[in-house]
Rosetta silent file (secondary structure, phi, psi, omega in degrees, C-alpha in Angstrom):
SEQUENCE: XXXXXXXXXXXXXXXXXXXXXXXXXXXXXXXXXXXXXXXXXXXXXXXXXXXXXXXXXXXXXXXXXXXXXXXXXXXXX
SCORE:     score description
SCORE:     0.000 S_00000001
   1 L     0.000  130.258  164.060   76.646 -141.082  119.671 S_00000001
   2 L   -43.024  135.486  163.564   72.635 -140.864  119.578 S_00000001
   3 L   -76.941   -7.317 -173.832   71.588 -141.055  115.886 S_00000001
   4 L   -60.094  -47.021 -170.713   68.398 -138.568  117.658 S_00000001
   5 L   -99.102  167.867 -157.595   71.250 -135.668  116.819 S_00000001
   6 L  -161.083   18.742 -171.847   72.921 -134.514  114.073 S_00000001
   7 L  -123.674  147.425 -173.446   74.250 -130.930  115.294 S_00000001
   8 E  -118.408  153.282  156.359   78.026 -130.892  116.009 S_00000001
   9 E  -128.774  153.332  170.675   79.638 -128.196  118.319 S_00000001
  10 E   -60.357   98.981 -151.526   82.565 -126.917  118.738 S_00000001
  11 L  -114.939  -10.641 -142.070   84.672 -128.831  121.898 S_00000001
  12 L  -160.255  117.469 -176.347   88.058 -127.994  121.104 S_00000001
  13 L  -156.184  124.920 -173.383   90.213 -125.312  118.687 S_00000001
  14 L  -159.024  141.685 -166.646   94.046 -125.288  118.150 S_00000001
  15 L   -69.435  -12.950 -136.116   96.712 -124.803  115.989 S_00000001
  16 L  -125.005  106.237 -168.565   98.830 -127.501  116.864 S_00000001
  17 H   -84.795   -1.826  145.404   97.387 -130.832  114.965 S_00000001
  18 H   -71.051   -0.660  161.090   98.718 -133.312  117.473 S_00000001
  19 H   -80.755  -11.590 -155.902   96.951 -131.954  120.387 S_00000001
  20 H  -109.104  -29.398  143.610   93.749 -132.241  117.920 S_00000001
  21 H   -87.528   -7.915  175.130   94.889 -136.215  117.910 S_00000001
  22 H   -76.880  -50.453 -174.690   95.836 -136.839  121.340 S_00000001
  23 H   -53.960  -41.105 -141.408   91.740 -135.805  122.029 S_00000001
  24 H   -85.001  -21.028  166.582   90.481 -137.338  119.200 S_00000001
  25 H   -72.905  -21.035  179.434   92.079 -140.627  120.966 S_00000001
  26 H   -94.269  -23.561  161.523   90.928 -139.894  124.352 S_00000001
  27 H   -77.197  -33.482  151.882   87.371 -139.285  123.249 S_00000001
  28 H   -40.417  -68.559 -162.724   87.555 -142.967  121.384 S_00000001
  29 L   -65.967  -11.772  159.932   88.585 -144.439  124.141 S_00000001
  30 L  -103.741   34.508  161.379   85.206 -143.081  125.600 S_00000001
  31 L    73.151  -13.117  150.422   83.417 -144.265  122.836 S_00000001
  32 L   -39.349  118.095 -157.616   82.536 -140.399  121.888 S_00000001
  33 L  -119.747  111.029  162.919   82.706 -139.887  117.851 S_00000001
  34 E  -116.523  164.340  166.769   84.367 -136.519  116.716 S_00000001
  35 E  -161.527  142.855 -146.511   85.512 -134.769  114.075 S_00000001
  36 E   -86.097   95.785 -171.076   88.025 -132.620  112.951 S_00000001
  37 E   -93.381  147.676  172.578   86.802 -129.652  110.331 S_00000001
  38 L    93.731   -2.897 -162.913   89.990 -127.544  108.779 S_00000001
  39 L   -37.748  -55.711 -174.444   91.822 -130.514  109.125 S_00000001
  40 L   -93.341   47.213  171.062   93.815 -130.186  105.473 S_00000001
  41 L   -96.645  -28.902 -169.214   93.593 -126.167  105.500 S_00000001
  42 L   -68.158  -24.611  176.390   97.026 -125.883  106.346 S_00000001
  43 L   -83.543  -19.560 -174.088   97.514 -127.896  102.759 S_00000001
  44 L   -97.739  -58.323  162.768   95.574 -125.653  101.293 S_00000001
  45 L  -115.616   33.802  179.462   96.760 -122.316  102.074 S_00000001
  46 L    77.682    2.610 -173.925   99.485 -123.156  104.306 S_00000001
  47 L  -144.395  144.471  160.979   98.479 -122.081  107.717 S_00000001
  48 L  -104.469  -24.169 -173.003   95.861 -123.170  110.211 S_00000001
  49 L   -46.868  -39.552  162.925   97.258 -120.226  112.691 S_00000001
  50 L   -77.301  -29.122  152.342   93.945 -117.894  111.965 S_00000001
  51 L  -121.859  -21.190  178.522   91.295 -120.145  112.577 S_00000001
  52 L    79.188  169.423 -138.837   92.953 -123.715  113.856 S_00000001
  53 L  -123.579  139.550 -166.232   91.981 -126.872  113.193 S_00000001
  54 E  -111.877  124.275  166.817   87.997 -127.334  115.266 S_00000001
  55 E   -93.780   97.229 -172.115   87.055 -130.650  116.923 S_00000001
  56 E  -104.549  125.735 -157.270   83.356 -130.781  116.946 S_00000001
  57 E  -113.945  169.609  169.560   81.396 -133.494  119.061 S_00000001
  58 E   -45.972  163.734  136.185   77.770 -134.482  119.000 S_00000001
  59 L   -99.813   17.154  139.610   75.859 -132.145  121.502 S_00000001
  60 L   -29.565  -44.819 -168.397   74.615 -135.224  122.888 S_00000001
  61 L  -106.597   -5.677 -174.671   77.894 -135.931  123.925 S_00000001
  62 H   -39.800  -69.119 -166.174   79.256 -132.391  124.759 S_00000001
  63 H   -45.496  -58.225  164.938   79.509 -132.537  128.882 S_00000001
  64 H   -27.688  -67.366  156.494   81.154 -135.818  128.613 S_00000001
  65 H   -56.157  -26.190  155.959   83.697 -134.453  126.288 S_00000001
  66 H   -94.490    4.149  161.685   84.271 -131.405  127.484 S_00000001
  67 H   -73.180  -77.951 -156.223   85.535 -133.373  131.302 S_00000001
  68 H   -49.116  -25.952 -167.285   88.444 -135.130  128.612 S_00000001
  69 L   -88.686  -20.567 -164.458   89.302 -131.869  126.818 S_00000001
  70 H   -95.861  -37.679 -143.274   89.509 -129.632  130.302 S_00000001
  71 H   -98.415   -4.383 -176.581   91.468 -132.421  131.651 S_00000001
  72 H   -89.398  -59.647  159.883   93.633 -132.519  128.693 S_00000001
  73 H   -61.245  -48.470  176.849   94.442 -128.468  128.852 S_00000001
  74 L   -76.678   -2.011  153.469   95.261 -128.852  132.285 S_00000001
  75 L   -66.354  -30.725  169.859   97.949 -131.198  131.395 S_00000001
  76 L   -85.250    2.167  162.073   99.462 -129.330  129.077 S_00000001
  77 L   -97.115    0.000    0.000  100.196 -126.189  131.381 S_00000001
């Protein structure tokens, strides 16, 4: 990640927190640094099912990340 940015987007939103670690490993493995907001909401008031658990990248790094995440949803159909 550039240190020039500092604004995270939104790459990725799901319910299901291993699909929200299979990316966060396939975006490693490109050297791409994410992170997971909501992560522990489901601890907190038991459900993630109304908003989901959000994987938010650099936008430095967006286009790059959003090729692993489309190719990642078409695997999963």
């Amino acid at each position: 990640m550039n240190n020039n940015s500092k604004k995270l987007v939104t790459i990725f939103t799901t319910s299901h927190r291993h699909q929200i670690h299979i990316i966060k490993v396939l975006l490693a493995e490109k050297n791409i640094e994410c992170f997971v907001v909501d992560e522990n909401l489901d601890t907190i008031i038991g459900t993630t099912i109304i908003e989901g658990y959000k994987l938010k990248v650099d936008t430095l790094d967006f286009l790059r990340a959003n090729q692993i995440v489309e190719k990642f949803k078409a695997s999963e159909k």
